[in-house]
Structures are given as C-alpha cells and as structure tokens.
Backbone as ProteinMPNN parsed JSONL, in Angstrom:
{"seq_chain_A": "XXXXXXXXXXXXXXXXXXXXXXXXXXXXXXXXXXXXXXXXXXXXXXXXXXXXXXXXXXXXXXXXXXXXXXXXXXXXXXXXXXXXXXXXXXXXXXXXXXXXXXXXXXXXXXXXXXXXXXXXXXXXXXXXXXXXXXXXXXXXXXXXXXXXXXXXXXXXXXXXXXXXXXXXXXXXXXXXXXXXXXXXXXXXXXXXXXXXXXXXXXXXXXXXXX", "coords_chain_A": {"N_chain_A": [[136.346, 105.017, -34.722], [133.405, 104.026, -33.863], [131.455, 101.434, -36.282], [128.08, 101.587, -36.821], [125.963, 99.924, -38.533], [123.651, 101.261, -41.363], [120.168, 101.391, -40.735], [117.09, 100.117, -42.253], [113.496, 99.601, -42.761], [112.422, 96.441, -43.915], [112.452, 95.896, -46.982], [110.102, 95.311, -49.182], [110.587, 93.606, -51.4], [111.903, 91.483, -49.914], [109.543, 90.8, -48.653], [107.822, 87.643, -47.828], [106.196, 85.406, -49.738], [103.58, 84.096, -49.576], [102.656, 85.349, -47.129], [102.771, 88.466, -47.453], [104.233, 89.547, -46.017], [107.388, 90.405, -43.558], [109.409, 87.64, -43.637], [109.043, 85.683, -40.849], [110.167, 83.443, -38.934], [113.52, 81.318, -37.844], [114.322, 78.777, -40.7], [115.777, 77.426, -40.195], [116.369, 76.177, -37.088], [113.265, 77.467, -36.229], [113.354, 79.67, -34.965], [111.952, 82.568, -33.096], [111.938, 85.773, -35.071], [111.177, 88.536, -35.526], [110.265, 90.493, -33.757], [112.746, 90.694, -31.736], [116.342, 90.891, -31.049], [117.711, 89.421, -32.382], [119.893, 88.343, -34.853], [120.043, 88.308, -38.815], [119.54, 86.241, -42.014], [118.185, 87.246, -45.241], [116.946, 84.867, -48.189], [116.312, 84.828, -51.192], [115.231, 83.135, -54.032], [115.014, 83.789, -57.853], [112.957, 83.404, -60.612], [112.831, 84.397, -63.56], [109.777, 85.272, -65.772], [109.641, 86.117, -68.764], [108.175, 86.385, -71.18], [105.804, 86.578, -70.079], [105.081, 88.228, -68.422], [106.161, 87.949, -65.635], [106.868, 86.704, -62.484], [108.805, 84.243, -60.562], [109.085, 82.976, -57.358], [111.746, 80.921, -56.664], [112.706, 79.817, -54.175], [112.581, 80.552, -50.742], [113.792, 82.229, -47.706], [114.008, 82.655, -44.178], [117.231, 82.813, -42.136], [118.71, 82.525, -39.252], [121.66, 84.123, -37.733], [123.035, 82.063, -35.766], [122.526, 79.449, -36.743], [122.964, 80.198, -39.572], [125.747, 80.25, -39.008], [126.345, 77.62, -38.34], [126.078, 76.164, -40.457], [128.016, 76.924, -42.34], [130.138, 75.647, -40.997], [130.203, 73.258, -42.206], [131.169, 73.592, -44.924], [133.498, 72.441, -46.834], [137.254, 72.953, -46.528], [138.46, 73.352, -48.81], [136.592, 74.28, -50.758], [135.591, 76.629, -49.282], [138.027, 78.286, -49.773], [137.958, 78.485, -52.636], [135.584, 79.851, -52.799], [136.744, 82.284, -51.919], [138.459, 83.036, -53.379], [137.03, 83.439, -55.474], [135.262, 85.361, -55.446], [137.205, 87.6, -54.339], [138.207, 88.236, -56.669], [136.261, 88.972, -58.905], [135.088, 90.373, -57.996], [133.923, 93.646, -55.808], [133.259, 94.017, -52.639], [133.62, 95.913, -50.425], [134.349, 98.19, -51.268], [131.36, 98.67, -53.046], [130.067, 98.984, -51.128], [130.972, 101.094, -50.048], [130.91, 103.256, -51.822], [127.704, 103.215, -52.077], [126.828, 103.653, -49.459], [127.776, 106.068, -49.152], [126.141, 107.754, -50.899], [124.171, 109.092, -49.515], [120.921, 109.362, -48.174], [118.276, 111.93, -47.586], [118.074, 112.521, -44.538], [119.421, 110.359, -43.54], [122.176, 109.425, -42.21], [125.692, 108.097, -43.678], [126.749, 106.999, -41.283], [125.095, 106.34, -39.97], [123.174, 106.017, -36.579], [120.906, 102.739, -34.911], [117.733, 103.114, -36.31], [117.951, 104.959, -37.591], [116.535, 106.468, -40.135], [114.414, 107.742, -43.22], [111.82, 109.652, -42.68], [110.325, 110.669, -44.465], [110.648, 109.231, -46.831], [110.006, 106.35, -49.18], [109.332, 103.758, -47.517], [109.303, 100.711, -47.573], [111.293, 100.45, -49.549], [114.186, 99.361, -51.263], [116.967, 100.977, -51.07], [118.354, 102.871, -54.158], [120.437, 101.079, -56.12], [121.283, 98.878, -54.689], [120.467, 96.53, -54.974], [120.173, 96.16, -57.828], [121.619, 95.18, -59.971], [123.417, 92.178, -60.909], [125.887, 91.468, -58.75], [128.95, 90.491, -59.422], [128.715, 90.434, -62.813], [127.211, 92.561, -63.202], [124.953, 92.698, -64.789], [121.752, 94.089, -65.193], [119.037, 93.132, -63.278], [116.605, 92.906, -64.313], [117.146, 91.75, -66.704], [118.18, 89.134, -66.365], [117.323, 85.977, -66.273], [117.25, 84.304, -64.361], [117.686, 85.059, -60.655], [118.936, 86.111, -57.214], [118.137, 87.363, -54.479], [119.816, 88.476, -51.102], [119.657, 89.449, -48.036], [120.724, 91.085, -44.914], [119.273, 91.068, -42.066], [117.886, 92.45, -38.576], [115.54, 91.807, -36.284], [112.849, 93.862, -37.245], [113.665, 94.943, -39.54], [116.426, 95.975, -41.722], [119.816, 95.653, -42.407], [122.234, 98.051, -43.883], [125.171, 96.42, -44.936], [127.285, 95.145, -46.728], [125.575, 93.745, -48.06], [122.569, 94.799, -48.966], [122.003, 92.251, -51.533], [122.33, 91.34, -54.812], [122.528, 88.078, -57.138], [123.4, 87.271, -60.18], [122.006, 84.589, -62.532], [123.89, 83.145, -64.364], [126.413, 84.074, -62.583], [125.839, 82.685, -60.513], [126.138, 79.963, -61.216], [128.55, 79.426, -61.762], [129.858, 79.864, -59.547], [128.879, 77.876, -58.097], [130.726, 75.505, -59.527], [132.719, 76.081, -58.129], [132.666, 74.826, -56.298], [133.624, 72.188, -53.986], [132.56, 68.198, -54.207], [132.627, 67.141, -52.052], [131.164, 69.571, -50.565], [128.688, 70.269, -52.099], [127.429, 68.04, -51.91], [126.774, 68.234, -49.065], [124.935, 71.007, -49.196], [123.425, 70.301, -51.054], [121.989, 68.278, -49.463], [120.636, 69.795, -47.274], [118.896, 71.205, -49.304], [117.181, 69.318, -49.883], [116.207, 68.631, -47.025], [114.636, 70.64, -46.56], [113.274, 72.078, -48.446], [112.469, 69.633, -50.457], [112.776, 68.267, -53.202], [112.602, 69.543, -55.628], [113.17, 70.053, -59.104], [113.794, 72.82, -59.536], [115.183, 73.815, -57.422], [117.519, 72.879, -57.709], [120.547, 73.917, -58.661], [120.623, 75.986, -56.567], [122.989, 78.006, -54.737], [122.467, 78.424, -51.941], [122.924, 78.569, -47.94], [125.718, 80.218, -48.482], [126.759, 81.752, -49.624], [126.579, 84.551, -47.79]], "CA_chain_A": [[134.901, 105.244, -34.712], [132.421, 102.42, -34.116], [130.224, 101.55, -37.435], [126.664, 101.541, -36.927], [125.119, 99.822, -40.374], [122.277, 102.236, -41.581], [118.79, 100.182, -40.973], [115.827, 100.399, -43.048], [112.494, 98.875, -42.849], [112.755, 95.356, -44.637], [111.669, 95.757, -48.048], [108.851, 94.271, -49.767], [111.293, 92.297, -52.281], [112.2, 90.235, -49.379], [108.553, 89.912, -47.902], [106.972, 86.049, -47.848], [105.571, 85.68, -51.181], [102.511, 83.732, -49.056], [102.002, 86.319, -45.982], [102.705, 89.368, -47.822], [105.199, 90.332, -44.826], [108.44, 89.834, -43.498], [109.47, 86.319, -42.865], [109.179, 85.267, -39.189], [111.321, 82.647, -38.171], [114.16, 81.04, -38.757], [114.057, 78.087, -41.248], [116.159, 75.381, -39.493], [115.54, 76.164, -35.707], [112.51, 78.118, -36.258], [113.564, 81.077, -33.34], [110.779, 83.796, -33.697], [112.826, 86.815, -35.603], [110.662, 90.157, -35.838], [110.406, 91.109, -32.429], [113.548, 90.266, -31.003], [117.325, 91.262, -31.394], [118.859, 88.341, -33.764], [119.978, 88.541, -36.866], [119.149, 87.065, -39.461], [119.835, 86.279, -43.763], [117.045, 86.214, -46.33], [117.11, 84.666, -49.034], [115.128, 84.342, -52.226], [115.942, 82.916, -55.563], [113.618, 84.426, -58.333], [113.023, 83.211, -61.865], [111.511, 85.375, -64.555], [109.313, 84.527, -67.765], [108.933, 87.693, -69.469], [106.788, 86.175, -72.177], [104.147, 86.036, -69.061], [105.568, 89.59, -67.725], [105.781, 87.021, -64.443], [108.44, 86.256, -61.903], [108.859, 83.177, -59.89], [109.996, 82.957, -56.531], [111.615, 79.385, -56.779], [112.689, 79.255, -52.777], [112.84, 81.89, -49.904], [113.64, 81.626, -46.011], [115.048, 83.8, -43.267], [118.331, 82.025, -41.303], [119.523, 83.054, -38.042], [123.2, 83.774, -37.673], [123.576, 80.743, -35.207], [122.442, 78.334, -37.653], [124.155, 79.903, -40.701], [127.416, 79.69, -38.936], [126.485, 75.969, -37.862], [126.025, 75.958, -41.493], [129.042, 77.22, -42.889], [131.053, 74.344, -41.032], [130.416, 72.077, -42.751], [131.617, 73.513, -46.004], [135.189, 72.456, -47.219], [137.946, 73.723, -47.02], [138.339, 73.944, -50.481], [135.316, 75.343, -51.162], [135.512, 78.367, -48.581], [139.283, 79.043, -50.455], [137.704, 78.751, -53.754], [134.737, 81.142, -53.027], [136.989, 83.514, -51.219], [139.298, 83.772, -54.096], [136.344, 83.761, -56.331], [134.754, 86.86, -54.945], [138.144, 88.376, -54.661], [139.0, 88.431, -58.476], [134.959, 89.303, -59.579], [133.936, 91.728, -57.177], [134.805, 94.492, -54.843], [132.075, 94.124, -52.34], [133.787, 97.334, -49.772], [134.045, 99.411, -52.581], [130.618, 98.537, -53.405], [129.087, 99.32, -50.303], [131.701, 101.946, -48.84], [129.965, 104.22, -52.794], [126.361, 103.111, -52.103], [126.454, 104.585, -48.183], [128.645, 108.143, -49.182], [125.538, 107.971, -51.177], [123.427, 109.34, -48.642], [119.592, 109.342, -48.347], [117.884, 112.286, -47.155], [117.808, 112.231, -43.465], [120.178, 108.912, -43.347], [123.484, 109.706, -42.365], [126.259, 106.4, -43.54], [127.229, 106.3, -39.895], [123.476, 106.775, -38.434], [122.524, 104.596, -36.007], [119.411, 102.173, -35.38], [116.329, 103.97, -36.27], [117.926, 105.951, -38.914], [115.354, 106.24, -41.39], [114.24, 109.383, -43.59], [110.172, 109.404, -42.465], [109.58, 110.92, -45.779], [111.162, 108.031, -47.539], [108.926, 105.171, -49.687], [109.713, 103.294, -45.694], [109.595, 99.643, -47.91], [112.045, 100.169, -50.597], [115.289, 99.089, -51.684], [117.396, 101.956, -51.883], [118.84, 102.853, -55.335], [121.713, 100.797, -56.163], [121.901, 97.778, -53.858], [120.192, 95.251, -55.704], [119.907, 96.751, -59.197], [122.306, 94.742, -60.776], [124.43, 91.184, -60.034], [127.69, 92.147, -57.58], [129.382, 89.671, -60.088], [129.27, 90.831, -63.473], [126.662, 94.052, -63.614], [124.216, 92.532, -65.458], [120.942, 94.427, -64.299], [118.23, 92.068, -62.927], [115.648, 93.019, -65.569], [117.508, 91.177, -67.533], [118.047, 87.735, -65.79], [116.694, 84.633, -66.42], [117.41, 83.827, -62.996], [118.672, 85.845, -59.857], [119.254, 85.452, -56.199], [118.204, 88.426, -53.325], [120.102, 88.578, -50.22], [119.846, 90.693, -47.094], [120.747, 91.121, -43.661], [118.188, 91.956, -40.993], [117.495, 92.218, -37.417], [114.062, 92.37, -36.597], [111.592, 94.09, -38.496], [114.697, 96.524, -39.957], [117.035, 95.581, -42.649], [120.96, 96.509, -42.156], [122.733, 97.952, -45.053], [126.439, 96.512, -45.286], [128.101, 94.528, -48.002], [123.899, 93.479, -47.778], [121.333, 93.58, -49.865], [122.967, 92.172, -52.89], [121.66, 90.487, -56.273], [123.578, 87.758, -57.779], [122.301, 86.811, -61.559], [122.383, 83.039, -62.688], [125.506, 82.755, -64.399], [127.225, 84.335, -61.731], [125.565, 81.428, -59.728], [126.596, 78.292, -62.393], [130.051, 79.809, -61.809], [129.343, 79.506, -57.768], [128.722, 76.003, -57.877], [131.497, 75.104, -60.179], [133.701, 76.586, -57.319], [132.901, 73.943, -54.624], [133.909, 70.571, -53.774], [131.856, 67.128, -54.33], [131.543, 67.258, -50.399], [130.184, 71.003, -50.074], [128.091, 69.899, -53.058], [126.793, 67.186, -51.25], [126.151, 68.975, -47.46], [124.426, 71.979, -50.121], [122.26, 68.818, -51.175], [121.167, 67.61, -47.961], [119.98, 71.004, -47.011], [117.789, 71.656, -49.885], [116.448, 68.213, -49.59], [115.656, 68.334, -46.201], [113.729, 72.619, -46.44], [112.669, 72.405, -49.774], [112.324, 68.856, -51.198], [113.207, 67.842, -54.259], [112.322, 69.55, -57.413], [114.536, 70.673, -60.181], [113.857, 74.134, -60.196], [116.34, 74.563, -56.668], [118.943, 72.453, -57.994], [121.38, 74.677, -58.878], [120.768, 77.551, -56.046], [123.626, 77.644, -53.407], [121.74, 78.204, -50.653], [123.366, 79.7, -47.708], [127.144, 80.066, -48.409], [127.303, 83.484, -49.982], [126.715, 85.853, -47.079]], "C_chain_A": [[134.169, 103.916, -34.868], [131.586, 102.646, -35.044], [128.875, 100.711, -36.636], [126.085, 101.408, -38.164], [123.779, 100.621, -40.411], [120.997, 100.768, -41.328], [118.076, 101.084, -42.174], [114.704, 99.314, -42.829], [112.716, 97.576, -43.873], [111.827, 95.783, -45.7], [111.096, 94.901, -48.662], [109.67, 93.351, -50.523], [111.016, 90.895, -51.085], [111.088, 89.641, -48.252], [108.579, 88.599, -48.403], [105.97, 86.59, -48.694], [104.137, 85.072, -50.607], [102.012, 84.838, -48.049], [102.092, 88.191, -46.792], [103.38, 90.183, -46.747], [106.27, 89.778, -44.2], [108.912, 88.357, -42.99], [109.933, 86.042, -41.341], [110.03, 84.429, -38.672], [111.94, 81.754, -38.746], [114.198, 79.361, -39.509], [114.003, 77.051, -40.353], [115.907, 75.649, -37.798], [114.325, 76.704, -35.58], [112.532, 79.375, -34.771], [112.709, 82.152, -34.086], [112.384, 84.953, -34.311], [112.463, 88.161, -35.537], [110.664, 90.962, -34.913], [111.243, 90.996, -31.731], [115.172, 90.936, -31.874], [118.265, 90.32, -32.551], [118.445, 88.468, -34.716], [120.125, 87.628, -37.725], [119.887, 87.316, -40.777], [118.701, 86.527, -43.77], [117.326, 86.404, -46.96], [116.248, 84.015, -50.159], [115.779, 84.141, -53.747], [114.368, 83.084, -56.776], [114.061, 83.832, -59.951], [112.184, 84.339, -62.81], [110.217, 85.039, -66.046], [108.493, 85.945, -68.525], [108.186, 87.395, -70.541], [105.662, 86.121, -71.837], [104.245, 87.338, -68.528], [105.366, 88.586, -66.005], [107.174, 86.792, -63.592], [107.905, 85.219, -60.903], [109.61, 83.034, -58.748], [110.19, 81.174, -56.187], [112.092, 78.742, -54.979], [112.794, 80.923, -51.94], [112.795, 81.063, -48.153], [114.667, 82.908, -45.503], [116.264, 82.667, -42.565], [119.323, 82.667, -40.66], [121.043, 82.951, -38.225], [123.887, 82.652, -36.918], [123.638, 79.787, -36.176], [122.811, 78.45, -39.109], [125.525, 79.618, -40.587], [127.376, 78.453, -38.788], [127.057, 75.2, -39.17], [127.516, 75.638, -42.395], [130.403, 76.096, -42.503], [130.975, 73.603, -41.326], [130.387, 72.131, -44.671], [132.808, 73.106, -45.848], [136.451, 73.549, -47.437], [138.56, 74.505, -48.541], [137.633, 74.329, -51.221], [135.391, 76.517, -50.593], [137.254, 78.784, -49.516], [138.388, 79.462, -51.804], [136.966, 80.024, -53.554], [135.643, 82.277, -52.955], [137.644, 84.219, -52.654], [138.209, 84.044, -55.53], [135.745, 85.568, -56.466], [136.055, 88.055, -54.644], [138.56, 88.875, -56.012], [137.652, 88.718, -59.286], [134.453, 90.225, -58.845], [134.726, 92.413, -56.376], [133.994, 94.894, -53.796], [132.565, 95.737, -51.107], [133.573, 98.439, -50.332], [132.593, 99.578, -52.711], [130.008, 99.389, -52.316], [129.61, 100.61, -49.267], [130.951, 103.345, -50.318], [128.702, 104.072, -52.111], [126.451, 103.821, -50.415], [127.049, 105.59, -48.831], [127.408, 108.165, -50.29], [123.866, 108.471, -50.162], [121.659, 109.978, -48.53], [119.418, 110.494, -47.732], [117.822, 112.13, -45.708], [118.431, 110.938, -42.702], [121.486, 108.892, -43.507], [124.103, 108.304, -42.746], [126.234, 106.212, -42.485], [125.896, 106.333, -38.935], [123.724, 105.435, -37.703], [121.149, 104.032, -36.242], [118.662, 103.179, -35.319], [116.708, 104.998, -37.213], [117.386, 106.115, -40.277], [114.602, 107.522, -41.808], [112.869, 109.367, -43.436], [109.816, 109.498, -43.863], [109.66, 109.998, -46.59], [109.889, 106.628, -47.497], [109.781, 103.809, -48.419], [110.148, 101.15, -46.021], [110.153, 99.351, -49.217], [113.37, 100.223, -50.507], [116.058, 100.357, -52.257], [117.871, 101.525, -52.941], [120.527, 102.045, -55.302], [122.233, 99.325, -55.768], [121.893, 96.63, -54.731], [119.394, 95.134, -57.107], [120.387, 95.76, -60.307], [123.457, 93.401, -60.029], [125.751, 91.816, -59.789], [128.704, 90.9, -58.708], [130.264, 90.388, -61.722], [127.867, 91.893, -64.295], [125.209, 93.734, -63.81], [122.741, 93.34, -64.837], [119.798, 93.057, -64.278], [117.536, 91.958, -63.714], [116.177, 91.95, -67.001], [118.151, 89.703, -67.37], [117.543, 87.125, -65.714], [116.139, 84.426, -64.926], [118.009, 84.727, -62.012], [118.134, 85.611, -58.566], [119.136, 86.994, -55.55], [119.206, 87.942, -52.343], [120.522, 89.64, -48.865], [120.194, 90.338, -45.631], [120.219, 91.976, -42.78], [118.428, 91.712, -39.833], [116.147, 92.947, -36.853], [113.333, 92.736, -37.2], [113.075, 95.187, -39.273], [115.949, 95.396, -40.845], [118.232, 96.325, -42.298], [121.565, 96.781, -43.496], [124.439, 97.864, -44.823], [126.815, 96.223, -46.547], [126.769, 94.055, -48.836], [123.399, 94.624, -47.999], [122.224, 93.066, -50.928], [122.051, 91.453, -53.815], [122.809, 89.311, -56.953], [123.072, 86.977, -59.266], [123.105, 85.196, -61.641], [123.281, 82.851, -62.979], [126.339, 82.488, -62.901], [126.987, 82.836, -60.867], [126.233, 79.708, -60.042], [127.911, 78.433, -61.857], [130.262, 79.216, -60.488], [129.887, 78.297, -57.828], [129.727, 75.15, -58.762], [132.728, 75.441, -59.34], [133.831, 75.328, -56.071], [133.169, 72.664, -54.704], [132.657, 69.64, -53.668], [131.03, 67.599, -53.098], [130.92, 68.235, -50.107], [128.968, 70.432, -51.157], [126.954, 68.925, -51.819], [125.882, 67.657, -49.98], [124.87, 70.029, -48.579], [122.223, 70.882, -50.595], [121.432, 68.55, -50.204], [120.629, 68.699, -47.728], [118.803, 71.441, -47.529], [116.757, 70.39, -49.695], [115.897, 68.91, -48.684], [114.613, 69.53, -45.999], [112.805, 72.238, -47.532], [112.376, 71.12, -50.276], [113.429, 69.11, -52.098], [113.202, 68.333, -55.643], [113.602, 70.506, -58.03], [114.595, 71.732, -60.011], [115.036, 75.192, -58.709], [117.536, 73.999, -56.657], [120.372, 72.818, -57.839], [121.259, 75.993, -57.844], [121.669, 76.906, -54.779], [123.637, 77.599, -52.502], [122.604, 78.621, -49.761], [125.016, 79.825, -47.32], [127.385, 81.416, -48.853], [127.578, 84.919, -49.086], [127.21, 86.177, -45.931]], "O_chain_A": [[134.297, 103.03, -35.713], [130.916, 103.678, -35.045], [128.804, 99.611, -36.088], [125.724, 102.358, -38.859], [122.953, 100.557, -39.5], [121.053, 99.589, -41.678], [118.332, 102.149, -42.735], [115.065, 98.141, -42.724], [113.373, 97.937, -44.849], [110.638, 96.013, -45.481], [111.504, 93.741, -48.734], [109.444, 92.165, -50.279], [110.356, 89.861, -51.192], [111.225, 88.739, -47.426], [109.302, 88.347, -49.367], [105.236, 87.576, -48.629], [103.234, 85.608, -51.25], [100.853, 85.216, -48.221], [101.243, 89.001, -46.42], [103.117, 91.376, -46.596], [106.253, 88.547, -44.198], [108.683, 88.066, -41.816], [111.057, 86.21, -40.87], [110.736, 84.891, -37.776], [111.548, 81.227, -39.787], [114.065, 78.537, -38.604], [113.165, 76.272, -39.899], [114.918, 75.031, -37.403], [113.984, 76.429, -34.43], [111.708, 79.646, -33.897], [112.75, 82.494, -35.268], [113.554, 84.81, -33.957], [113.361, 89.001, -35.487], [111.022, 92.127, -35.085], [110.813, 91.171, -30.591], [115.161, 91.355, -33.032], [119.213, 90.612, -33.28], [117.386, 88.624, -35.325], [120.297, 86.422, -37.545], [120.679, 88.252, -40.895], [117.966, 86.289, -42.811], [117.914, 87.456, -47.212], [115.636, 82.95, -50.074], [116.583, 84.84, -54.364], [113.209, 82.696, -56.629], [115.212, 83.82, -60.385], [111.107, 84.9, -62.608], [110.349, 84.515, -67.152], [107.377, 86.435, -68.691], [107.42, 88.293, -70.891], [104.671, 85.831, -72.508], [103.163, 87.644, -68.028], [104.315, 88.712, -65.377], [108.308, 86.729, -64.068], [106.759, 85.281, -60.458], [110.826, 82.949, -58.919], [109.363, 80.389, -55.722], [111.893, 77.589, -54.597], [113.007, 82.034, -52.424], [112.245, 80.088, -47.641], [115.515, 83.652, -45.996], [115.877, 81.499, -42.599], [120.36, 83.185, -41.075], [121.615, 81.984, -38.728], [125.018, 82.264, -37.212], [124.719, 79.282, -36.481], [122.979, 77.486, -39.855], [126.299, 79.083, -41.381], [128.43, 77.896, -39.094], [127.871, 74.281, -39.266], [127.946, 74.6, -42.897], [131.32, 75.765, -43.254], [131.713, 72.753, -40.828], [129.921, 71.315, -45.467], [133.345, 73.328, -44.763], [136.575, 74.532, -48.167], [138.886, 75.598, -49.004], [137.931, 74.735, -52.344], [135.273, 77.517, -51.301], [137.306, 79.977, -49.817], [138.137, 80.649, -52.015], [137.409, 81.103, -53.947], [135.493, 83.211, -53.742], [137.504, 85.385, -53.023], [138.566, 84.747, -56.476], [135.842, 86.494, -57.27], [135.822, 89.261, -54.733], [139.217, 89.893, -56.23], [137.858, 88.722, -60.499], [133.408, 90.826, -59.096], [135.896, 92.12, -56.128], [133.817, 96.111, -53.756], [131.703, 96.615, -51.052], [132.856, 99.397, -50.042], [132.29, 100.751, -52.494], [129.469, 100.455, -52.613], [129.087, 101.03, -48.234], [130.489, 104.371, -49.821], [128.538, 105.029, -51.355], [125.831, 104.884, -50.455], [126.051, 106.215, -49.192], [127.835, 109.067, -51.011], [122.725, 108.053, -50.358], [121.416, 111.131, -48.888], [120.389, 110.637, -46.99], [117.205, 111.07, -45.608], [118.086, 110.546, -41.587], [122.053, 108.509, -44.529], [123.475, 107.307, -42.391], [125.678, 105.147, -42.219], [125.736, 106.346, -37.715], [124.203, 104.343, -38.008], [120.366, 104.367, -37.13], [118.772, 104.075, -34.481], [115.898, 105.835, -37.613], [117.947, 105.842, -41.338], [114.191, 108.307, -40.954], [112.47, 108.854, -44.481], [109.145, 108.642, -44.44], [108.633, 109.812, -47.243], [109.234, 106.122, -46.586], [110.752, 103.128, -48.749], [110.824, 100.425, -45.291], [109.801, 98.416, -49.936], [113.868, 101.05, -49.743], [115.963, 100.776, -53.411], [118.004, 100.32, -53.154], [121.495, 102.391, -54.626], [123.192, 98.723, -56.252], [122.834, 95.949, -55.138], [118.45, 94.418, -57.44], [119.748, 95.533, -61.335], [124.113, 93.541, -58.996], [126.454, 92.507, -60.526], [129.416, 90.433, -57.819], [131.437, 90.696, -61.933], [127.612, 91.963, -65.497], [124.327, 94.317, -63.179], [122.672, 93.066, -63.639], [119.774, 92.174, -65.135], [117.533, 90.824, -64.192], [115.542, 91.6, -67.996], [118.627, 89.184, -68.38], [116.758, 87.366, -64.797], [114.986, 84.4, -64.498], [118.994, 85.308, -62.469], [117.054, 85.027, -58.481], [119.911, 87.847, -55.984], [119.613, 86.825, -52.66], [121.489, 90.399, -48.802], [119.887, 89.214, -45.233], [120.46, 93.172, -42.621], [119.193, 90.764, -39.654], [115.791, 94.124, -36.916], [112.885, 91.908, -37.993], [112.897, 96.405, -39.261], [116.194, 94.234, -40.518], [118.083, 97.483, -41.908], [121.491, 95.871, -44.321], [125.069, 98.893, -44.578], [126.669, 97.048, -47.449], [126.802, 93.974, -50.064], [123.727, 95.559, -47.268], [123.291, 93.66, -51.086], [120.987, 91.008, -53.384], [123.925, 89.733, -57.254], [122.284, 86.036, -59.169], [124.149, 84.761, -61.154], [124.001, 82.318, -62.135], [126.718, 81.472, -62.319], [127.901, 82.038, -60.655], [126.599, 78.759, -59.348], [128.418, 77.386, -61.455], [130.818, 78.125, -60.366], [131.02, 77.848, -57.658], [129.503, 73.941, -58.699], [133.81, 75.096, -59.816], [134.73, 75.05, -55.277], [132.825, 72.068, -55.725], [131.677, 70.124, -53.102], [129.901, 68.047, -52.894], [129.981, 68.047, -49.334], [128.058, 70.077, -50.409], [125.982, 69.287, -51.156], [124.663, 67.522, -49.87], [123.763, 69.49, -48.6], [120.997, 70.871, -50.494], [120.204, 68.633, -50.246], [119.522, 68.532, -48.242], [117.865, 71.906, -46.883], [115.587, 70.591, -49.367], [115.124, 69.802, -49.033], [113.704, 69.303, -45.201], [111.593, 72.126, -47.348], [111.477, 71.468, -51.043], [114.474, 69.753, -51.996], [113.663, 67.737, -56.617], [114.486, 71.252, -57.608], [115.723, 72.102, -60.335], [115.468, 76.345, -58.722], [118.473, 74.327, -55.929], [121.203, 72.251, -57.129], [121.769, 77.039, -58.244], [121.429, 75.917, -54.087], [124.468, 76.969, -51.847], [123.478, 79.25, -50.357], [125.496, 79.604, -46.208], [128.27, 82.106, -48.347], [128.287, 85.894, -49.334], [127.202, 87.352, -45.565]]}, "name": "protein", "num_of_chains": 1, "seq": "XXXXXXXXXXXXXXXXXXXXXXXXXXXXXXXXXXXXXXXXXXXXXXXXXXXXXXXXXXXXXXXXXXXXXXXXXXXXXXXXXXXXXXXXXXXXXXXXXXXXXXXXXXXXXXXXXXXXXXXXXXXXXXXXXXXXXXXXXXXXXXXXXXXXXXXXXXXXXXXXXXXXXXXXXXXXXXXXXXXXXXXXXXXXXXXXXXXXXXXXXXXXXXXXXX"}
C-alpha cells in the first residue's frame, strides 16, 4: 500500500512571527513555497520567560528540500553516525508517529490522502500530541526554558510524518555535543551568514535534525 502522509493546514505555531502567516520562501534560495508543489522544513527556536508570561521566537525560516539536502552534505561523517545513533538510543520516532496517526481525527483517515482534513476541525491547529512534549526526553514544552518546532510542509498544508516534532533545550546541548569541530563549524557559517551573530542562536542546530 502506498502511504499518503495526512495534510493539515499549517498551523499558526509555525506562522512568521512578523506576517502573521505561513512563511513564503525558502531561506537560502528564496524559491516561492505556498503556491507550488515543494517541500519544505520550518523551523523555529522559541525561548520562554514566564516571569513576563512571554515567549521568544529567537530564529525561524522555511528550507526547501533541495537546499536542506545541499545542506546536509556538508555534515561529517561523524556527526551524521553520532546523531543517528543518538536518536536511535533516545527516541522511537515510528513508534511515535505510527500511535499519533492510529489516533485518528474525525474525518482524517491515517492513510487519507491530500486534502484530508476534518472541515469541522480548529483548520490551524496542531493536533493533540505532536508537539506537546520534546521527542527526546518527554519533558512537556510548558515547561522549557528553551525549545525547537519542526515541521514538514508542502504548500500552504502541513504533512504529518515523523513531523511536527518539539525538541526541549537540553535535548538540544546534548545535540551539539554529538557533532564534530567541522559540522560545528559548517553549523556556524550558516547561522552567520541567515541570522548574524548574536548569542541567543548560538547553540540552535539549525537544519540537521529533520
């Protein structure tokens, strides 16, 4: 049987904290995204300061699958082993996402195809479950200093596989303690060249996780 990932309307989490709607194109080539068939990441890293009841979105961008795979070569080999075996021995991301579909929405079979979407359904939310809690070690988000969205879209429609996920800061420190000088470095150049310079995206891994 061929899988068809359930869509959903992109949820507001992962609108553009400036437009108030889904991010348009992609970072590093800028290829329009909303109206068109390629797929895409986004990704947002969020801080919290609950003494302000406030959250901080400290970076966000959409990135085409051409230019994350461009991406991905020029990690190390010993960085893509490390992650792999990292995420092997902390998580069970099939499991994860083979429960959350047999959890089935109203009107949203697991195997629907595109356009499977329950009308009645709040049309810009995150179903229950996805990105509740870091895929790492549980923690729910409400309770993170720091944490990391990630989804996979095409077009205006969000796909649900192994995607959306949450990953809380630790889990992240841990990340980056997994990779080599040189991924370190390429990781570097990247945020430089999108984001500048300031401290507060130091530590986010930017796009190696998905």
């Amino acid at each position: 049987m061929f899988f068809f990932p359930r869509r959903i309307p992109i949820p507001t989490e992962f609108y553009s904290t400036e437009t108030h709607s889904p991010l348009d194109s992609c970072l590093v080539c800028d290829c329009p995204l909303l109206d068109t068939d390629v797929e895409y990441l986004v990704e947002k890293a969020i801080r919290q300061h609950p003494e302000y009841d406030v959250q901080e979105v400290i970076i966000e961008y959409a990135l085409c699958l051409r230019c994350h795979s461009d991406l991905q070569t020029k990690i190390s080999s010993a960085s893509k082993h490390a992650l792999e075996t990292y995420f092997l021995e902390n998580t069970n991301l099939h499991h994860r996402a083979s429960m959350l579909l047999s959890q089935n929405l109203p009107g949203n079979p697991a195997y629907g195809g595109p356009g499977s979407v329950d009308p009645s359904s709040d049309e810009t939310a995150i179903p229950e479950g996805w990105t509740d809690r870091c895929i790492v070690d549980g923690t729910s988000i409400n309770d993170l200093h720091e944490y990391q969205l990630i989804g996979h879209c095409i077009g205006r429609e969000m796909l649900l596989t192994h995607m959306p996920l949450a990953i809380g800061g630790p889990a992240m420190d841990e990340i980056m303690h997994q990779l080599s000088n040189e991924t370190l470095d390429e990781l570097g150049g990247f945020r430089d060249e999108y984001f500048g310079p300031p401290e507060s995206a130091r530590d986010i891994p930017g796009p190696i996780l998905a």
